[in-house]
GULUMPA-219662 format. One record per residue: residue number from 0; residue in one letter; chain; x, y, z of N, C-alpha, C in turn. Coordinates in Angstrom, 1 decimal. Layout:
! residues N
{node NUM,'A','A',{X,Y,Z},{X,Y,Z},{X,Y,Z}}
...
***
This chain:
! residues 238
{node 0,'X','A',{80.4,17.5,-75.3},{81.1,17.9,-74.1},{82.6,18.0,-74.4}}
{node 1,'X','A',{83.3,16.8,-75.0},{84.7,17.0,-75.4},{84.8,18.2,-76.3}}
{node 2,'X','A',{84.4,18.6,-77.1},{84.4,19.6,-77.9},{84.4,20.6,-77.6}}
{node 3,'X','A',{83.5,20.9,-76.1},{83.6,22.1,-75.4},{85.1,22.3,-74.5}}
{node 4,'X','A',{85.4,21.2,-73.9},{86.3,21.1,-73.1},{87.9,21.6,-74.3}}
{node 5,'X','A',{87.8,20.9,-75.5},{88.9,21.5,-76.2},{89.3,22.5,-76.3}}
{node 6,'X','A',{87.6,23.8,-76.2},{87.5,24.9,-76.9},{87.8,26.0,-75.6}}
{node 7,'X','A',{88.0,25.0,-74.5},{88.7,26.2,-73.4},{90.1,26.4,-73.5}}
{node 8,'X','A',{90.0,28.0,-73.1},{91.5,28.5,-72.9},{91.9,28.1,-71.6}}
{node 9,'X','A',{92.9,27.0,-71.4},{93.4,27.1,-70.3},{94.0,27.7,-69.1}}
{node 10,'X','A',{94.8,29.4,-70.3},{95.5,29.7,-69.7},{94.6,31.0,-69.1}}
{node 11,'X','A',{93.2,31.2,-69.6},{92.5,32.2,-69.5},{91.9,31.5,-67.6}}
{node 12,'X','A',{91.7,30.2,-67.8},{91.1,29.5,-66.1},{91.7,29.6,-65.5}}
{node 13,'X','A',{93.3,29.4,-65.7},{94.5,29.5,-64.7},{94.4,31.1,-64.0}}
{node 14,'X','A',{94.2,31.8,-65.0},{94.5,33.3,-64.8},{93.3,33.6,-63.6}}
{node 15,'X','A',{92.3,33.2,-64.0},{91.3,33.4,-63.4},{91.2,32.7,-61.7}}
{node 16,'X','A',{91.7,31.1,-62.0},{92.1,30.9,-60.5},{92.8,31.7,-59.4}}
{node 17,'X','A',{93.5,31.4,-60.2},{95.2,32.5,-59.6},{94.2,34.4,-59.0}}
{node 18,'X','A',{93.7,34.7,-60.0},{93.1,35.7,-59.4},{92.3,36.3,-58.1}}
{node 19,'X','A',{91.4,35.0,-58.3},{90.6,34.3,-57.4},{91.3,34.3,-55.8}}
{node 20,'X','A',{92.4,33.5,-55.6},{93.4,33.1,-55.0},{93.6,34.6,-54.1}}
{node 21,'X','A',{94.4,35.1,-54.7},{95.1,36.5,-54.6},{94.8,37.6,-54.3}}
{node 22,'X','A',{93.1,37.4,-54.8},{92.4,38.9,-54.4},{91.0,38.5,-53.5}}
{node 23,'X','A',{90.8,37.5,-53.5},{89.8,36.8,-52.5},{90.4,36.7,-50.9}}
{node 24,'X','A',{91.9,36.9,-51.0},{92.8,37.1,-49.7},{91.7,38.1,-48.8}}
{node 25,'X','A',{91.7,39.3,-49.9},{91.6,40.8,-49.4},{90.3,40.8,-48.3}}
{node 26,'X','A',{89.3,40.2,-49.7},{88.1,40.1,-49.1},{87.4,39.1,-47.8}}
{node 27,'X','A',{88.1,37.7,-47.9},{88.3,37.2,-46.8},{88.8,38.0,-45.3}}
{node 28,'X','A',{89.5,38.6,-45.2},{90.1,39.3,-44.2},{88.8,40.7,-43.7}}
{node 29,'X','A',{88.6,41.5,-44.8},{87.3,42.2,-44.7},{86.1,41.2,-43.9}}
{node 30,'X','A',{85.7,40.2,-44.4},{84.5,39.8,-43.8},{85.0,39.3,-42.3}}
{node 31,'X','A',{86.4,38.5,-41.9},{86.6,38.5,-41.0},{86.9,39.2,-39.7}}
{node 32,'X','A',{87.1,40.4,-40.4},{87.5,41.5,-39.1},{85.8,42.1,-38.6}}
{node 33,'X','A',{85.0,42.3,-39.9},{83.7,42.7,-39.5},{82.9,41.9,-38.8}}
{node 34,'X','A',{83.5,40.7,-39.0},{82.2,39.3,-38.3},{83.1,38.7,-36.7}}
{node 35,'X','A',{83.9,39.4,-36.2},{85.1,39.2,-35.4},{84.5,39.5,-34.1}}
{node 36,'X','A',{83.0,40.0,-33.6},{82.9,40.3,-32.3},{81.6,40.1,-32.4}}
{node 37,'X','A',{80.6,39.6,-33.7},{79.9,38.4,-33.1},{79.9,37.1,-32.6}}
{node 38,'X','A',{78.9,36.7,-31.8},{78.9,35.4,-31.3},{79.4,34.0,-32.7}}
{node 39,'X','A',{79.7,33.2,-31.8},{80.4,31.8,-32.7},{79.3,31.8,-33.4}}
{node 40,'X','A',{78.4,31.3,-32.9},{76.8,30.7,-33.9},{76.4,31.5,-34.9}}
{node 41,'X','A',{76.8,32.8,-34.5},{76.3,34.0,-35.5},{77.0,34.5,-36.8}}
{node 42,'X','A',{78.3,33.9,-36.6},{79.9,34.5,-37.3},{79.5,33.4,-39.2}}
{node 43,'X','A',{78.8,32.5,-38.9},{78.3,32.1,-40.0},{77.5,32.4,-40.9}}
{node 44,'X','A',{76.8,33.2,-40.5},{75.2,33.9,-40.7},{75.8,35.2,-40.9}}
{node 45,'X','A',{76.8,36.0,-40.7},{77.3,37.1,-41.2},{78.4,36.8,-42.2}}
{node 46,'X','A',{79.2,35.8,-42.3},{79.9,35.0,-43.3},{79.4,35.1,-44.6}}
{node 47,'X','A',{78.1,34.4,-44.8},{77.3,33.7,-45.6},{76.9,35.2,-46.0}}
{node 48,'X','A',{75.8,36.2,-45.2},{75.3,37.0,-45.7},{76.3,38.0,-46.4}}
{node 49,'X','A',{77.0,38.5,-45.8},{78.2,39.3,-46.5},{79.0,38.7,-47.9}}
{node 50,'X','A',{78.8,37.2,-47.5},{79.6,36.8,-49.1},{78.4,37.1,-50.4}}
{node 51,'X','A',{77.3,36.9,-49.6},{76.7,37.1,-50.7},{76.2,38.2,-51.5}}
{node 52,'X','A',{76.1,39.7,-50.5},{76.2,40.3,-50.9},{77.3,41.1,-51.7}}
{node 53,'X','A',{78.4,40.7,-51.6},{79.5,41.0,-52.0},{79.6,40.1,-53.4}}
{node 54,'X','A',{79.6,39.2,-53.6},{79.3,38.4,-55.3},{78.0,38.8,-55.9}}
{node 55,'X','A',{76.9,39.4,-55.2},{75.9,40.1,-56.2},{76.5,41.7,-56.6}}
{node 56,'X','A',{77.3,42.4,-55.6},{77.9,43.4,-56.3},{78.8,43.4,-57.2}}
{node 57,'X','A',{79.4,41.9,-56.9},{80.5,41.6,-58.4},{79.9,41.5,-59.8}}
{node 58,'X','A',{78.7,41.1,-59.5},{77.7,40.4,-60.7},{77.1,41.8,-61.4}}
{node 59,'X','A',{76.7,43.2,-60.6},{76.8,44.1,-61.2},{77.5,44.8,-61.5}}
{node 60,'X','A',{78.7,44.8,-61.2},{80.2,45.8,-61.7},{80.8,45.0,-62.7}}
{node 61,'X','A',{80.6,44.0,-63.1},{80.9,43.1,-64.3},{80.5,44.1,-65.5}}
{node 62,'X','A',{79.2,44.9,-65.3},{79.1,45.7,-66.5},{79.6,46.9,-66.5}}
{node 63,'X','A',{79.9,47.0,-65.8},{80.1,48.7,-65.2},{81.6,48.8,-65.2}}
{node 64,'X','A',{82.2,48.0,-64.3},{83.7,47.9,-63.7},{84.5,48.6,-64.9}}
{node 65,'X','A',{84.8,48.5,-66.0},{85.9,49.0,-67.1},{85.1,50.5,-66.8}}
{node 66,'X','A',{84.3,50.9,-67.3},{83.7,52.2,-67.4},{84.0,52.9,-65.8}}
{node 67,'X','A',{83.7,52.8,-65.0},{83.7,52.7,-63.5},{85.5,53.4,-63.2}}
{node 68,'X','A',{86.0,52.9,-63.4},{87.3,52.9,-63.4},{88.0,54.2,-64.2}}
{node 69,'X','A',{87.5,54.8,-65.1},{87.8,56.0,-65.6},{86.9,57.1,-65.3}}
{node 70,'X','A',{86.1,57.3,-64.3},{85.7,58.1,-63.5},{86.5,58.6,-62.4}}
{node 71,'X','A',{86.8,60.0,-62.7},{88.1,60.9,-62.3},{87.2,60.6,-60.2}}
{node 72,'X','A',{88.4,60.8,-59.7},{88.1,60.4,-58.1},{87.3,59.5,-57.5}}
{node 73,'X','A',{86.9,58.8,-58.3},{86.1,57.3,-57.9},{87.2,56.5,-56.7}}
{node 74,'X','A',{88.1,56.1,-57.2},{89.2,56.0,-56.8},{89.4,56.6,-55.4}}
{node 75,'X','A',{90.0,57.6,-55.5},{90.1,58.8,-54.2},{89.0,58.4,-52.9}}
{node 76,'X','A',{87.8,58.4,-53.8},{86.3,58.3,-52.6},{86.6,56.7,-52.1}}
{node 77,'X','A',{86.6,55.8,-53.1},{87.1,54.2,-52.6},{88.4,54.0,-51.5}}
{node 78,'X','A',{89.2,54.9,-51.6},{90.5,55.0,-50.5},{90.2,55.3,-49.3}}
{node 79,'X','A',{89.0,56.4,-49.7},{88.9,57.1,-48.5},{88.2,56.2,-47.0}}
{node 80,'X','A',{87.1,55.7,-48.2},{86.1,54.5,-47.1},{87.4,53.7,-46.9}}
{node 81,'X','A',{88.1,53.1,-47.2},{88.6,51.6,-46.9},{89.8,52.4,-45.7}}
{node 82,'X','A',{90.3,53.2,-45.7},{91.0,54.1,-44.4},{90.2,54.2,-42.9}}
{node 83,'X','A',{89.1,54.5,-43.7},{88.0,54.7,-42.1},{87.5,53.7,-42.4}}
{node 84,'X','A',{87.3,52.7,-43.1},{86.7,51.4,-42.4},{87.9,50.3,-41.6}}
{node 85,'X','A',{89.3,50.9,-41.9},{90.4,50.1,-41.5},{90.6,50.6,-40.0}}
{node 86,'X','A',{90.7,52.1,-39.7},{90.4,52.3,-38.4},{89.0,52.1,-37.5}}
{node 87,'X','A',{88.1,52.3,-38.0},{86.7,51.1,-37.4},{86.9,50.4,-37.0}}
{node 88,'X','A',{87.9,49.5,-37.5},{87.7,47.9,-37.4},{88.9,48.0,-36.1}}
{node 89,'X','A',{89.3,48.7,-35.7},{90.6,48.2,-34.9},{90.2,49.0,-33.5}}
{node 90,'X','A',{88.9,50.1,-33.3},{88.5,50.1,-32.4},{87.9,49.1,-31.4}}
{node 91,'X','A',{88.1,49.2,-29.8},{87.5,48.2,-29.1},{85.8,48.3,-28.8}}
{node 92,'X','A',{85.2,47.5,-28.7},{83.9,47.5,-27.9},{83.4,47.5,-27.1}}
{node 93,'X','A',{82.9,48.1,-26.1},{83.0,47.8,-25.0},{81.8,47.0,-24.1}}
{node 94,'X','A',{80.8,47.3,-25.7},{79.2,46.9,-25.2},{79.4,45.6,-26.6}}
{node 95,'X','A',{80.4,44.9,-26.9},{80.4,44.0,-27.8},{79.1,42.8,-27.4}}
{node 96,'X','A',{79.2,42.4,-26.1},{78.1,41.3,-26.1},{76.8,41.7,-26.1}}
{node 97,'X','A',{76.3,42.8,-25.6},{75.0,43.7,-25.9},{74.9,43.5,-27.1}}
{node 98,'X','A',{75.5,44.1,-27.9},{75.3,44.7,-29.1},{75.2,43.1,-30.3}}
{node 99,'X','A',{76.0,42.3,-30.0},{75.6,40.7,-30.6},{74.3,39.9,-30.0}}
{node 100,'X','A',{73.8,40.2,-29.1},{72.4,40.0,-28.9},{71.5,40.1,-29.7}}
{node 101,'X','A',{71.9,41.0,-30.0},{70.7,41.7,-31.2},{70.9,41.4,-32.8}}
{node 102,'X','A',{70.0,41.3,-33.6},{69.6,40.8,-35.1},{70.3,41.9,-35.5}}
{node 103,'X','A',{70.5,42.8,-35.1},{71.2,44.6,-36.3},{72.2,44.0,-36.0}}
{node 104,'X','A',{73.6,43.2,-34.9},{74.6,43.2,-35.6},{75.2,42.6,-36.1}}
{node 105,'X','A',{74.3,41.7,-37.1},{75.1,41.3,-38.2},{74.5,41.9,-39.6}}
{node 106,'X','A',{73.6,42.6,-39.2},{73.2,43.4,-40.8},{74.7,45.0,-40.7}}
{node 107,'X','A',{74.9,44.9,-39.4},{76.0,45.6,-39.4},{76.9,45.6,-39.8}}
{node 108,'X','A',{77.5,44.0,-39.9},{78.8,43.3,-40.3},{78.5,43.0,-41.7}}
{node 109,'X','A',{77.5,42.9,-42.3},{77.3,42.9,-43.4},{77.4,44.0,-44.1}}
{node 110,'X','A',{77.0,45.3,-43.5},{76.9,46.7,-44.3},{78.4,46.7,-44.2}}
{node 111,'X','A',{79.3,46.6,-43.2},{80.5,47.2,-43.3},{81.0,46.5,-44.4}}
{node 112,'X','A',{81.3,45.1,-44.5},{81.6,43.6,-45.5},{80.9,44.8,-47.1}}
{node 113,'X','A',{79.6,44.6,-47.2},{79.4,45.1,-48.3},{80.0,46.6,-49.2}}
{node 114,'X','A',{80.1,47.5,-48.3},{81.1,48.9,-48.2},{82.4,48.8,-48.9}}
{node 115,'X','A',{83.3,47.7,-47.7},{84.3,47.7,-48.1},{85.2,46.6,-49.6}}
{node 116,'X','A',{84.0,45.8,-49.7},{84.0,44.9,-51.1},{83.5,45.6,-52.1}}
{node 117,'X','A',{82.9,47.1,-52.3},{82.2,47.3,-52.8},{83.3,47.9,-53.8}}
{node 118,'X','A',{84.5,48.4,-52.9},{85.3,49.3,-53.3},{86.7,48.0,-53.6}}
{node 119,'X','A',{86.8,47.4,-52.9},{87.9,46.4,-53.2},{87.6,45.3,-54.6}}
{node 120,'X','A',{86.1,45.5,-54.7},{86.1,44.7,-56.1},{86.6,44.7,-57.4}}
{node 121,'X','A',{86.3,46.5,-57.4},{86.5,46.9,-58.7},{88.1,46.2,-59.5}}
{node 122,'X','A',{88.8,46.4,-58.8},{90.3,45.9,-59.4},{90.4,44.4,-59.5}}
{node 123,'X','A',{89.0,43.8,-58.7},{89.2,42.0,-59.1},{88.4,41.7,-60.1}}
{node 124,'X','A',{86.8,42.4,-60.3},{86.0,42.2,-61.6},{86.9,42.4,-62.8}}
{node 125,'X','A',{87.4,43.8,-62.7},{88.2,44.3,-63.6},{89.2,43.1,-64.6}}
{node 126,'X','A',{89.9,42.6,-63.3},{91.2,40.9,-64.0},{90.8,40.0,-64.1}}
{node 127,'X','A',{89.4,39.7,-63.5},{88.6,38.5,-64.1},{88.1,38.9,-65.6}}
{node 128,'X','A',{87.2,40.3,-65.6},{87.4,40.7,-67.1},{88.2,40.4,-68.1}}
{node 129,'X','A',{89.3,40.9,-67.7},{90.6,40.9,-68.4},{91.2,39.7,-68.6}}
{node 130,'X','A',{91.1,38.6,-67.7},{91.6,37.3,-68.2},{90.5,37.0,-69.4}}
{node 131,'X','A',{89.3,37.0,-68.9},{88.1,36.6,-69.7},{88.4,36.8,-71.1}}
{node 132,'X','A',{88.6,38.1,-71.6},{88.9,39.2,-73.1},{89.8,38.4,-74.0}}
{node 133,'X','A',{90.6,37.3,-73.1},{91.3,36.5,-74.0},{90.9,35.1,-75.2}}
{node 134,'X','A',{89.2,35.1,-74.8},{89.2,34.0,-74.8},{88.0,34.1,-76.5}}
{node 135,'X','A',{87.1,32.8,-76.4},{86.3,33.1,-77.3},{84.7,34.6,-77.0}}
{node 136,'X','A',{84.7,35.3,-77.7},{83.6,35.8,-77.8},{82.3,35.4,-76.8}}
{node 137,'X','A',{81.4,34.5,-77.4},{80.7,33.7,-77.0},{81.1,33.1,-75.4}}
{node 138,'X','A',{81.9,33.0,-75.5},{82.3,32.3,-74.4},{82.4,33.3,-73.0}}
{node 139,'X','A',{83.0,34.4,-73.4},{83.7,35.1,-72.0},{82.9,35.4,-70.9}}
{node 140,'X','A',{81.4,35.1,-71.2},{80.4,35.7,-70.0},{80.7,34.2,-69.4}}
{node 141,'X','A',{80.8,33.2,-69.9},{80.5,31.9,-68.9},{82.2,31.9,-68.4}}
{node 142,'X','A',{83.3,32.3,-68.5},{84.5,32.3,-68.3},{84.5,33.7,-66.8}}
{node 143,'X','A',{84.0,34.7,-67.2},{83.7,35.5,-66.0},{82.3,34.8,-64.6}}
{node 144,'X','A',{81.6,34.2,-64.9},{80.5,33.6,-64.2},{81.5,32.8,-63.2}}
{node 145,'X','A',{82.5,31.8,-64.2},{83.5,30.9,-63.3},{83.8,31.6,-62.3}}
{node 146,'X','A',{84.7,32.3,-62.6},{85.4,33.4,-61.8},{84.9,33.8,-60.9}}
{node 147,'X','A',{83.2,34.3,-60.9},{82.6,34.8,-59.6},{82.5,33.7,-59.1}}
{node 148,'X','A',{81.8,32.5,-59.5},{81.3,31.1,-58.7},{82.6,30.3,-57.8}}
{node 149,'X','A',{84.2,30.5,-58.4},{84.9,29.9,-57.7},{85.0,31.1,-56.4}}
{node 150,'X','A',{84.7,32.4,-56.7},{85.1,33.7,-55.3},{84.5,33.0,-54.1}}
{node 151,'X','A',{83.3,32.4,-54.4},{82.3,31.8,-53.0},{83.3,31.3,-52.1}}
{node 152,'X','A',{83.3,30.0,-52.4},{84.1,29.0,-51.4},{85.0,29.6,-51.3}}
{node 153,'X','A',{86.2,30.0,-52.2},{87.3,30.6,-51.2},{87.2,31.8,-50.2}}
{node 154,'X','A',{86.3,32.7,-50.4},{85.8,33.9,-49.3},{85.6,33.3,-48.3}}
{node 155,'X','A',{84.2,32.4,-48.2},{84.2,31.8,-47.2},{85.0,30.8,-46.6}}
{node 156,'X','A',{85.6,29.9,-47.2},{85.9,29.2,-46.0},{87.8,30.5,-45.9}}
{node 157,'X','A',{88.3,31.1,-46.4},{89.0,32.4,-46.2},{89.1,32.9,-44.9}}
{node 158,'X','A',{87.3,33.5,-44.8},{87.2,34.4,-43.9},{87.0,33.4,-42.5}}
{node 159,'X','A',{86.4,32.2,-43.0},{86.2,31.4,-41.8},{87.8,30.9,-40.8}}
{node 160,'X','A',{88.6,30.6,-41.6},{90.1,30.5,-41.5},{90.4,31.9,-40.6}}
{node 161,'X','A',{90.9,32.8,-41.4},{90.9,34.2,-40.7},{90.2,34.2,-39.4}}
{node 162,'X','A',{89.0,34.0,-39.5},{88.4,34.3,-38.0},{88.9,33.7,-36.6}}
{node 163,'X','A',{89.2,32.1,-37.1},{89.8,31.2,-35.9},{91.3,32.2,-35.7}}
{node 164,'X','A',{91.9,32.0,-37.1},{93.0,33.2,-36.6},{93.2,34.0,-35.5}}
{node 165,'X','A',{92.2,34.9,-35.7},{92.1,36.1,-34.7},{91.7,36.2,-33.2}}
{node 166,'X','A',{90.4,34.7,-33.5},{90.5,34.4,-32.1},{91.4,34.1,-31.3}}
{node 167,'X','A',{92.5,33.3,-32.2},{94.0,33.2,-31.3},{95.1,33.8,-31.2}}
{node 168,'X','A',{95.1,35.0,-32.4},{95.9,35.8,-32.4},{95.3,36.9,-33.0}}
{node 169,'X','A',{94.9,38.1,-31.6},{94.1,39.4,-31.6},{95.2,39.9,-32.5}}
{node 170,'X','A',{96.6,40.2,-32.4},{97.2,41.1,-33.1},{97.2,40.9,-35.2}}
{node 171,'X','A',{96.1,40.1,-35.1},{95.8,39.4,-36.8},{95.1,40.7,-36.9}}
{node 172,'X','A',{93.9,41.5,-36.4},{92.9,42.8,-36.6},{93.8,43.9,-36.6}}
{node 173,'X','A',{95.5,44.2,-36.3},{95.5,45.4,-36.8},{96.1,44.9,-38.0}}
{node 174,'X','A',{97.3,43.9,-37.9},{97.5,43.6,-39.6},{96.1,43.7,-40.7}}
{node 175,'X','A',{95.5,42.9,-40.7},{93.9,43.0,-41.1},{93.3,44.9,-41.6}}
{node 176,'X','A',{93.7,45.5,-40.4},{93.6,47.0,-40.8},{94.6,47.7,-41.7}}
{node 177,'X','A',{95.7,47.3,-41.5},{97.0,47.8,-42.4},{96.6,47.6,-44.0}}
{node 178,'X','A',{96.1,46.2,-43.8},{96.3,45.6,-45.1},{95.2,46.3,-46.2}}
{node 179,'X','A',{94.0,46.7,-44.9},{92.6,48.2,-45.7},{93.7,49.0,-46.4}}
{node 180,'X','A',{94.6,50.0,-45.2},{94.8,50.8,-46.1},{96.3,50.7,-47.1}}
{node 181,'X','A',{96.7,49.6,-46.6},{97.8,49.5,-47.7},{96.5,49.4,-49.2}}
{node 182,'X','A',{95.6,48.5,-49.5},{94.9,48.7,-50.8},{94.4,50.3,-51.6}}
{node 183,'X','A',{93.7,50.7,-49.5},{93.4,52.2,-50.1},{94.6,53.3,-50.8}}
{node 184,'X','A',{96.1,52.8,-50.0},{96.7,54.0,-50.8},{97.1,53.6,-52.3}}
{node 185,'X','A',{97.3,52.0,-53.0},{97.7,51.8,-53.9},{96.4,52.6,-54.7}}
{node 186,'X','A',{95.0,52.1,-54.3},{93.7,53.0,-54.9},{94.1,54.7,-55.4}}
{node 187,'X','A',{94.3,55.1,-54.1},{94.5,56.8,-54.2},{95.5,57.1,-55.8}}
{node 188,'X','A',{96.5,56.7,-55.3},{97.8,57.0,-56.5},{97.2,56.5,-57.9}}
{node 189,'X','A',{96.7,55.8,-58.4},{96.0,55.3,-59.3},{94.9,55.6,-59.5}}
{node 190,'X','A',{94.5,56.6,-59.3},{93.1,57.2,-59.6},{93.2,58.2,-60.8}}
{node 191,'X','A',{92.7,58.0,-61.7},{92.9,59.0,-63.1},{92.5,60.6,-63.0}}
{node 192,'X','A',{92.1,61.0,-61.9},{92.2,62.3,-62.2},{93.3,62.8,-60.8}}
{node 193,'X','A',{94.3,62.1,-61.1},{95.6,62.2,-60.6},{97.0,62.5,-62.0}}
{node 194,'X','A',{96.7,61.6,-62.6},{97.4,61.7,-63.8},{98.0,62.4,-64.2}}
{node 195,'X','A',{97.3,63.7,-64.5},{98.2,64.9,-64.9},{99.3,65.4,-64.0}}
{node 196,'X','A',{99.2,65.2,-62.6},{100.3,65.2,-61.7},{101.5,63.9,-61.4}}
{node 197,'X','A',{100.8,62.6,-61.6},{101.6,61.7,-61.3},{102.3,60.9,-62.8}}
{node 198,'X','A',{101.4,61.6,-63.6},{101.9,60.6,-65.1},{101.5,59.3,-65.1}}
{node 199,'X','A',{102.4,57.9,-65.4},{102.2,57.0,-64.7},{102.8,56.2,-63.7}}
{node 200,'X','A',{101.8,56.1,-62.5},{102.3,55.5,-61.7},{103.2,54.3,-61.9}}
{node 201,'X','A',{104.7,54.4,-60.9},{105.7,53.7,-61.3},{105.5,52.3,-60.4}}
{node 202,'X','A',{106.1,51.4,-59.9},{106.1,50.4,-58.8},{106.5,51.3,-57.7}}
{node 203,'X','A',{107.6,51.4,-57.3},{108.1,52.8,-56.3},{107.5,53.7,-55.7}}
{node 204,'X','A',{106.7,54.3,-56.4},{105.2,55.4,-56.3},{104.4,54.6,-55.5}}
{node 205,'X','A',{104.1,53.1,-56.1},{102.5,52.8,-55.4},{103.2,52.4,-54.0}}
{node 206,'X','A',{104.4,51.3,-54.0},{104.8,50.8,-53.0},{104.8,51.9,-51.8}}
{node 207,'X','A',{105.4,52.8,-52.3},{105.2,54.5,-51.2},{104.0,54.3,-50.7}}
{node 208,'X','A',{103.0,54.5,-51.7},{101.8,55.0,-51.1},{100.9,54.2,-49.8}}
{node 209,'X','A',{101.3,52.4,-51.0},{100.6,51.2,-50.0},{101.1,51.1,-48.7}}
{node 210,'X','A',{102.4,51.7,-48.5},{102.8,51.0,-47.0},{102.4,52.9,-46.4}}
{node 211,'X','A',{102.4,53.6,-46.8},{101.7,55.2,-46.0},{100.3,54.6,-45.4}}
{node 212,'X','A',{99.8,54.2,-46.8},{98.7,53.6,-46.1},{97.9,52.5,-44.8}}
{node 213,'X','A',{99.3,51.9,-45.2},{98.8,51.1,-43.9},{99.4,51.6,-42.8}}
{node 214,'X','A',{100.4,52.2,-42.8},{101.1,53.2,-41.5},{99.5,54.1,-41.1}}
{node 215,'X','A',{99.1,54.5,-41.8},{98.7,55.7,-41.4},{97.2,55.1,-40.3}}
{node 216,'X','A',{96.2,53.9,-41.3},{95.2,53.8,-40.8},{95.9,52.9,-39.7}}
{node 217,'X','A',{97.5,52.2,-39.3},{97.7,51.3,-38.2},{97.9,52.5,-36.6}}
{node 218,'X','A',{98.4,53.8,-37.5},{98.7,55.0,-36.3},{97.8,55.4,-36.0}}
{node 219,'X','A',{96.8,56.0,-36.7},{95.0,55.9,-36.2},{94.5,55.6,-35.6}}
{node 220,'X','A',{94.9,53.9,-35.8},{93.7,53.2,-35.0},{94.4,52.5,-33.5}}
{node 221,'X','A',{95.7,52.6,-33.8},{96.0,52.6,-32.5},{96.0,53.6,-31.5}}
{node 222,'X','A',{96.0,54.8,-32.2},{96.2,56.2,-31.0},{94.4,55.8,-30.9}}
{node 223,'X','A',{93.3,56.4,-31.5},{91.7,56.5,-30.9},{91.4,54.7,-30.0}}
{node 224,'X','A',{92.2,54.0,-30.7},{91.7,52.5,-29.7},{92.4,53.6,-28.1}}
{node 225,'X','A',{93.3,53.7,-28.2},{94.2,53.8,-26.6},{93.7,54.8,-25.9}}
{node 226,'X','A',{93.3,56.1,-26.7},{92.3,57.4,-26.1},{91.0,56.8,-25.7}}
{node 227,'X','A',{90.2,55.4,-26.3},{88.8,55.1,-25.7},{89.3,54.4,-25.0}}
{node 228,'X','A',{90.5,53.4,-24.8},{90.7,52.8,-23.6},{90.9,53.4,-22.5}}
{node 229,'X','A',{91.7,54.7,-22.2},{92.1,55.6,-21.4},{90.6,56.4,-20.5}}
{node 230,'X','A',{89.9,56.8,-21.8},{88.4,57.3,-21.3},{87.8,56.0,-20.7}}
{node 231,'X','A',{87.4,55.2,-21.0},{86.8,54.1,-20.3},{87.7,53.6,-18.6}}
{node 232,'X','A',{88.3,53.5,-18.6},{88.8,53.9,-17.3},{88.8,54.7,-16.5}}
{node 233,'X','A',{88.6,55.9,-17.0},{88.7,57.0,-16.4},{86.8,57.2,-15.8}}
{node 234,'X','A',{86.2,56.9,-16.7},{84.8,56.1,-16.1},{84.6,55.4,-15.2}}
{node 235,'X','A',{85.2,54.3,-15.2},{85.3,53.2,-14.3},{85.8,53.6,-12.4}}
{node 236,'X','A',{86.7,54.7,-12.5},{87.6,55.4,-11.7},{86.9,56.1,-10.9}}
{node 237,'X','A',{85.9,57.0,-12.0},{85.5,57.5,-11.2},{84.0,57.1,-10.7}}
***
C-alpha cells in the first residue's frame, strides 16, 4: 500500500480535483434548473437519476472523447442543443403541478440533464484524460475512474445546493440559462471545421462568443417567457 501511495502523481490528483471542482459547477446547475419544478420529495429522485446517467455517459466518452472531438461540427450540433435547452429551461409552466404528479416528469428531467451533460462532458472527460496522460501507464485508467467517482458527490450535493438557491432566488434560472449558452458559444468557436476561417481561436474570440452566448439564449428566453405570459392572460381575460 505505501508503495502504491509513493507511486502517485500528486500533481496529476490535484489536477483532477481542481477539474472536478470547476466543471462539475456546470453540470450541477444543469440538473438543477431541470429538476427545479418538481415536487421537494421528487427533486432527489431526479438528482440521483440524472447524476447517474450523466457519469455512465462519462464512462463511455472516456473512449471516444479525444476522437469525438475532431469530428468537424460535432461541436456546432453540441452548441446548438445547449442554446435551446438554455431557453427551455427559462420558460414558465403553467400546468407545473399536473405535470409533477406524474412518473414522466422526472424521466423528463432526466432526459433534459442527460442531453445537456451529454454535450457539456466532452471538454471535462477530455482534462480528466489529459491530467490522467501524465501519469504512469498502468495506472491512468484507475487515475481517470477517480475522476469520475469524485464527479458524484460534488454533482449532487452541487445541484442540491443550487436548487435551495433557486427556490429563494428565482432570478438564479435565468443566470443558470446564460451560463448554457455562454458554454454553447465557447463550443461553437472551437469546433474544427471552423478552423479554416477562424485559425486559432484566441481568448478574445471565445470571450466574444461566450458572453453572445449567454446574451442571446437570456434575450430568448426572456422575450417567449413574456409572449406566454402575455397569451396566458389574454386566456384568463377572456
Amino acid at each position: 500500500m505505501l508503495a502504491w501511495l509513493e507511486q502517485l502523481h500528486w500533481g496529476a490528483v490535484l489536477q483532477i480535483v481542481l477539474i472536478d471542482i470547476l466543471l462539475g459547477g456546470d453540470n450541477a446547475v444543469v440538473i438543477a434548473l431541470a429538476c427545479r419544478k418538481l415536487e421537494h420529495r421528487r427533486r432527489l429522485q431526479g438528482i440521483l437519476w440524472g447524476t447517474a446517467g450523466a457519469i455512465t455517459l462519462r464512462v463511455i466518452l472516456i473512449a471516444f472523447a479525444l476522437a469525438l472531438l475532431t469530428v468537424p461540427y460535432l461541436k456546432m450540433v453540441g452548441a446548438a442543443l445547449l442554446l435551446w435547452i438554455g431557453v427551455k429551461l427559462m420558460q414558465p409552466d403553467d400546468n407545473a403541478h399536473e405535470q409533477v404528479s406524474g412518473a414522466g416528469s422526472v424521466w423528463a428531467a432526466v432526459r433534459t440533464i442527460i442531453v445537456a451533460d451529454f454535450v457539456m462532458s466532452l471538454d471535462n472527460v477530455v482534462a480528466i484524460a489529459a491530467a490522467a496522460q501524465n501519469t504512469i501507464a498502468d495506472h491512468q485508467i484507475l487515475y481517470v475512474a477517480f475522476g469520475l467517482l469524485l464527479s458524484v458527490p460534488i454533482i449532487v450535493w452541487g445541484s442540491t445546493l443550487v436548487l435551495k438557491l433557486i427556490d429563494r432566488f428565482p432570478l438564479l434560472v435565468t443566470f443558470g440559462a446564460g451560463l448554457l449558452g455562454w458554454i454553447a458559444g465557447g463550443m461553437l468557436v472551437t469546433d474544427i471545421a471552423l478552423d479554416p476561417w477562424l485559425g486559432q481561436v484566441d481568448a478574445t474570440l471565445r470571450l466574444t462568443a461566450e458572453i453572445a452566448g449567454a446574451l442571446l439564449v437570456v434575450g430568448i428566453g426572456l422575450w417567449l417567457a413574456r409572449r406566454h405570459t402575455a397569451q396566458a392572460r389574454k386566456k384568463v381575460a377572456s
